[in-house]
VEXBAGU-922752 format. One record per atom (N, C-alpha, C, CB): residue number from 1; residue in one letter; atom name; x, z negated, y. Coordinates in steps of 0.02 Angstrom, whole numbers. Glycine has a CB too. Layout:
N
{NUM; A; CA; {X; Z; Y}},
...
END
This chain:
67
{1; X; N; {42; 0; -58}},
{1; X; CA; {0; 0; 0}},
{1; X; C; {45; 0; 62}},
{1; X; CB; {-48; -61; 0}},
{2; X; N; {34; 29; 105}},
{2; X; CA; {68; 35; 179}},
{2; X; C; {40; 0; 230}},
{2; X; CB; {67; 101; 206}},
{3; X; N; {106; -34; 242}},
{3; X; CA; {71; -100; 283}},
{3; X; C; {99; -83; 365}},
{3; X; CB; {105; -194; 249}},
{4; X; N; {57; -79; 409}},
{4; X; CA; {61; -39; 484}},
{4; X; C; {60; -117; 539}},
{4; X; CB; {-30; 29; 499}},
{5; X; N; {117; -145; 560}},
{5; X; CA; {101; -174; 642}},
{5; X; C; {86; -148; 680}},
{5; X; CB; {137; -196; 678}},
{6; X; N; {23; -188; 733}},
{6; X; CA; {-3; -157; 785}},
{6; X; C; {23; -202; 836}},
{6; X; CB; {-76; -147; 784}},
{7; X; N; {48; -169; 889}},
{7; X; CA; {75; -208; 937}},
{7; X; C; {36; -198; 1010}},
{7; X; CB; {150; -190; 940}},
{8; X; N; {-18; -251; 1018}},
{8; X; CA; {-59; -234; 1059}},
{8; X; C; {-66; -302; 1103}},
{8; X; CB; {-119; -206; 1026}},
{9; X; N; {-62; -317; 1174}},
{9; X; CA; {-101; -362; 1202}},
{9; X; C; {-168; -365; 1207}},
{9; X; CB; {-85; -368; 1249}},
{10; X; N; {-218; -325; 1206}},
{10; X; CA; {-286; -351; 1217}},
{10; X; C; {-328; -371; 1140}},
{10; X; CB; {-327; -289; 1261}},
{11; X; N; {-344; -415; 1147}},
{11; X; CA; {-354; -438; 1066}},
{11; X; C; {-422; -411; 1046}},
{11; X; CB; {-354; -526; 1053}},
{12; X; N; {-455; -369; 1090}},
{12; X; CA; {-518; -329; 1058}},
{12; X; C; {-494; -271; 1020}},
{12; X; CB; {-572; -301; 1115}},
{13; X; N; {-453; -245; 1073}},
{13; X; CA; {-420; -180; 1038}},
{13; X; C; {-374; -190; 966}},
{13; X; CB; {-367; -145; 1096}},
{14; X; N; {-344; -235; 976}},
{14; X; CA; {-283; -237; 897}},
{14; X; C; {-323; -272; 849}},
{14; X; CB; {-194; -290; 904}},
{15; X; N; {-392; -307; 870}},
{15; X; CA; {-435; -325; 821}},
{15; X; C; {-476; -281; 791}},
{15; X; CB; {-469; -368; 840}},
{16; X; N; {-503; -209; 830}},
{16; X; CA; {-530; -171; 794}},
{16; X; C; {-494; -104; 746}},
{16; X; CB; {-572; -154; 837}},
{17; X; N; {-426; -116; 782}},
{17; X; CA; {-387; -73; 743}},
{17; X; C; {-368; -88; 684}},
{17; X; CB; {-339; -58; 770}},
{18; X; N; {-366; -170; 682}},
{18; X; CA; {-357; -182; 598}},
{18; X; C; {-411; -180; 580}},
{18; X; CB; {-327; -244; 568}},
{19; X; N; {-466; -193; 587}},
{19; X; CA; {-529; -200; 563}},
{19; X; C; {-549; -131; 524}},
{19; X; CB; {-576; -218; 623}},
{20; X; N; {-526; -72; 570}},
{20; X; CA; {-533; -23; 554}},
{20; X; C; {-475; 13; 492}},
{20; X; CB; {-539; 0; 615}},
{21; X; N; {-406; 4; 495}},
{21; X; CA; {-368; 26; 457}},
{21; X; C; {-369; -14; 398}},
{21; X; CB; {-313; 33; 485}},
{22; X; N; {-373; -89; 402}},
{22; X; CA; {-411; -113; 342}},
{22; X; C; {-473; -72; 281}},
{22; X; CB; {-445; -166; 377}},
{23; X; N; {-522; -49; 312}},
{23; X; CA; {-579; -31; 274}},
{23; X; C; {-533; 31; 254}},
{23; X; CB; {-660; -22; 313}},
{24; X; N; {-482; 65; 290}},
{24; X; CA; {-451; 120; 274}},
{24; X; C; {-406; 131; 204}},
{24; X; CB; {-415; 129; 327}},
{25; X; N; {-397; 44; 172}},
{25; X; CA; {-337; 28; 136}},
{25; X; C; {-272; 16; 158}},
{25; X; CB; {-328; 68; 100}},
{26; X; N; {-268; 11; 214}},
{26; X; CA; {-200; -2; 248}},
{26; X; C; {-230; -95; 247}},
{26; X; CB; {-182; 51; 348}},
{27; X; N; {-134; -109; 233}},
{27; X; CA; {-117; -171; 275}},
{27; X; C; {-138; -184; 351}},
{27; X; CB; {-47; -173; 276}},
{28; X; N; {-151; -224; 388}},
{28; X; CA; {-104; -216; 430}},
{28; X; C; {-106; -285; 474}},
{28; X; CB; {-115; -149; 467}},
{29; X; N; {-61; -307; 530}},
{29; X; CA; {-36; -370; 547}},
{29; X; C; {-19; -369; 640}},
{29; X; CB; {40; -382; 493}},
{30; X; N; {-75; -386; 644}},
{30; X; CA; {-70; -381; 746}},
{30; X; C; {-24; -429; 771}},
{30; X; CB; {-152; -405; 796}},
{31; X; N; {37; -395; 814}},
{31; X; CA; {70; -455; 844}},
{31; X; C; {32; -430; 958}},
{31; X; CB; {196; -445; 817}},
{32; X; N; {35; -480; 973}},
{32; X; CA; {11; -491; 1052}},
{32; X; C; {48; -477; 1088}},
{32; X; CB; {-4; -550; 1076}},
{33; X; N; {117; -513; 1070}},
{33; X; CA; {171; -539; 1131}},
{33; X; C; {215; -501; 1101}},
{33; X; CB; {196; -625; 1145}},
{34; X; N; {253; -476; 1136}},
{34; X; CA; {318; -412; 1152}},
{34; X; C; {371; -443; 1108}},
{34; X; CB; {352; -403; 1247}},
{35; X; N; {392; -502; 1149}},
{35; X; CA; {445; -567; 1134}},
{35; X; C; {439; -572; 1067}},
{35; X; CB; {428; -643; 1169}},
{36; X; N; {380; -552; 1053}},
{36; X; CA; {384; -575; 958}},
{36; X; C; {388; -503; 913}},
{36; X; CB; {292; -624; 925}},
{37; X; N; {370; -455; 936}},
{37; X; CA; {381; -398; 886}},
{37; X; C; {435; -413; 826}},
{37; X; CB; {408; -333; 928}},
{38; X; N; {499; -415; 852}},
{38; X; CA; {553; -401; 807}},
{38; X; C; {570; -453; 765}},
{38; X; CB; {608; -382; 840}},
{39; X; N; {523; -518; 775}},
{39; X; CA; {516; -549; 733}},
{39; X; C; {459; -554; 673}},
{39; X; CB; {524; -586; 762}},
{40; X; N; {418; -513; 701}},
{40; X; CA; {374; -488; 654}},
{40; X; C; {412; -445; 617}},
{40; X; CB; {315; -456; 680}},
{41; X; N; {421; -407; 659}},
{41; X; CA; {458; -311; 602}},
{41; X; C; {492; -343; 565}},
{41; X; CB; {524; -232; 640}},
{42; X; N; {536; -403; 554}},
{42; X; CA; {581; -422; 500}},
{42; X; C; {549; -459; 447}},
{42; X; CB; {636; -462; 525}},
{43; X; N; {469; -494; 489}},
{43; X; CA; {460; -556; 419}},
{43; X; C; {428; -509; 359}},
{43; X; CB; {390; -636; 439}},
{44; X; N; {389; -431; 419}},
{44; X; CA; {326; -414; 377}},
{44; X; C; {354; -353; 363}},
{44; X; CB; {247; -413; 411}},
{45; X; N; {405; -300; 368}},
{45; X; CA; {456; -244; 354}},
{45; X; C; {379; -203; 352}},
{45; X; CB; {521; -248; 274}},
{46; X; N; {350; -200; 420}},
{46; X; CA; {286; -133; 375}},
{46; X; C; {332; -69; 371}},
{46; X; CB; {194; -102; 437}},
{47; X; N; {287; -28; 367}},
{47; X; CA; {283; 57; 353}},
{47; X; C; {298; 76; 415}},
{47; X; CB; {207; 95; 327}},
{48; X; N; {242; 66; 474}},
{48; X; CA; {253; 120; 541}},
{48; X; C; {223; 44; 599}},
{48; X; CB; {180; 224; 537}},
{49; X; N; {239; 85; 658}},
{49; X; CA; {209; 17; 707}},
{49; X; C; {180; 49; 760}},
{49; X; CB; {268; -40; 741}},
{50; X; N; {119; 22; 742}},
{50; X; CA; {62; 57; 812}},
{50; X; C; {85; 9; 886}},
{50; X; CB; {-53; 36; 790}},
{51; X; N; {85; 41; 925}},
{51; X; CA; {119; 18; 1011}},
{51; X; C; {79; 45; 1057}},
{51; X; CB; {200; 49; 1034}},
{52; X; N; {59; -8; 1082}},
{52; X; CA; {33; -2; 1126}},
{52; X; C; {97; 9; 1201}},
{52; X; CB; {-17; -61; 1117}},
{53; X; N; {108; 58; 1233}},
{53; X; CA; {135; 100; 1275}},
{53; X; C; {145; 29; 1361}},
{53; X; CB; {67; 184; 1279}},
{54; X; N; {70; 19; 1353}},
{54; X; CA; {55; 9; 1416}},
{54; X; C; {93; -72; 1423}},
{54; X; CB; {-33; 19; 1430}},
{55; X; N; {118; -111; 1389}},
{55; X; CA; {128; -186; 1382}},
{55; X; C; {160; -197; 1443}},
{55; X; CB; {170; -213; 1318}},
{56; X; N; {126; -276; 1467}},
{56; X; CA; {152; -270; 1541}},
{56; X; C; {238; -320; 1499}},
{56; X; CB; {81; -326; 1628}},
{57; X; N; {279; -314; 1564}},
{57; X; CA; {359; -329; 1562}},
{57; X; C; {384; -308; 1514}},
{57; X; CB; {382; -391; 1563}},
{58; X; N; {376; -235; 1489}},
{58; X; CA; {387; -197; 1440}},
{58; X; C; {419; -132; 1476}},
{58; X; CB; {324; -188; 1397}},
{59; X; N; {500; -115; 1472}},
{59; X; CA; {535; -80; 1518}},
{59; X; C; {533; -17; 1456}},
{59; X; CB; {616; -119; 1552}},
{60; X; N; {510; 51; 1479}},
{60; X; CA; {505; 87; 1431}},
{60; X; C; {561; 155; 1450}},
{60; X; CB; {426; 102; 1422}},
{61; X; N; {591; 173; 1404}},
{61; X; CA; {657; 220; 1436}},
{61; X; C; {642; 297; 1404}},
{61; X; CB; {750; 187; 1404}},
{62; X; N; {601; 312; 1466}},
{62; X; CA; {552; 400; 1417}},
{62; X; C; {587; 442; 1436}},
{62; X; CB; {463; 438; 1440}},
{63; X; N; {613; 500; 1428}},
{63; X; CA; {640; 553; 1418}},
{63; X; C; {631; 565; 1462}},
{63; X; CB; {632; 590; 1380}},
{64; X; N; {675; 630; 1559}},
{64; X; CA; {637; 642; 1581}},
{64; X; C; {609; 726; 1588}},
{64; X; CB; {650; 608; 1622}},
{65; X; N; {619; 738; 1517}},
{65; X; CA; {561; 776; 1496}},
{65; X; C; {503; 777; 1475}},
{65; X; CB; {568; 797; 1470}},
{66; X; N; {505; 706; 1488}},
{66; X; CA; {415; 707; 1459}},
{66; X; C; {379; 669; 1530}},
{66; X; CB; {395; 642; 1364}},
{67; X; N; {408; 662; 1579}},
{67; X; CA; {376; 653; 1666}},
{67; X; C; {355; 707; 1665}},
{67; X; CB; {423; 641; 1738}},
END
């Protein structure tokens, strides 16, 4: 089974995304806080990690080919 982190602050949203990838057969394991991801990615080693983009004090370093 493939187990997916969702890395989301608003807890409606990363609640319906497991809710939803659940009934799908997926794992999966919502972390909130930024600060904690990489301590998740190590306890729970998923498959892939859904990210939420927008996280506030979250410095993101995009290509600037994709501005």
């Amino acid at each position: 089974m493939y187990k997916i982190l969702i890395v989301e602050d608003d807890e409606v949203i990363a609640k319906t995304l497991k809710v939803h990838l659940e009934k799908w057969g997926y794992e999966a394991v919502c972390v909130q806080d930024f600060n904690h991801v990489m301590e998740c990615f190590v306890k729970e080693q998923p498959s892939i990690v859904l990210m939420d983009i927008g996280l506030p004090d979250v410095i993101w370093l995009i290509p600037s080919s994709l501005n």
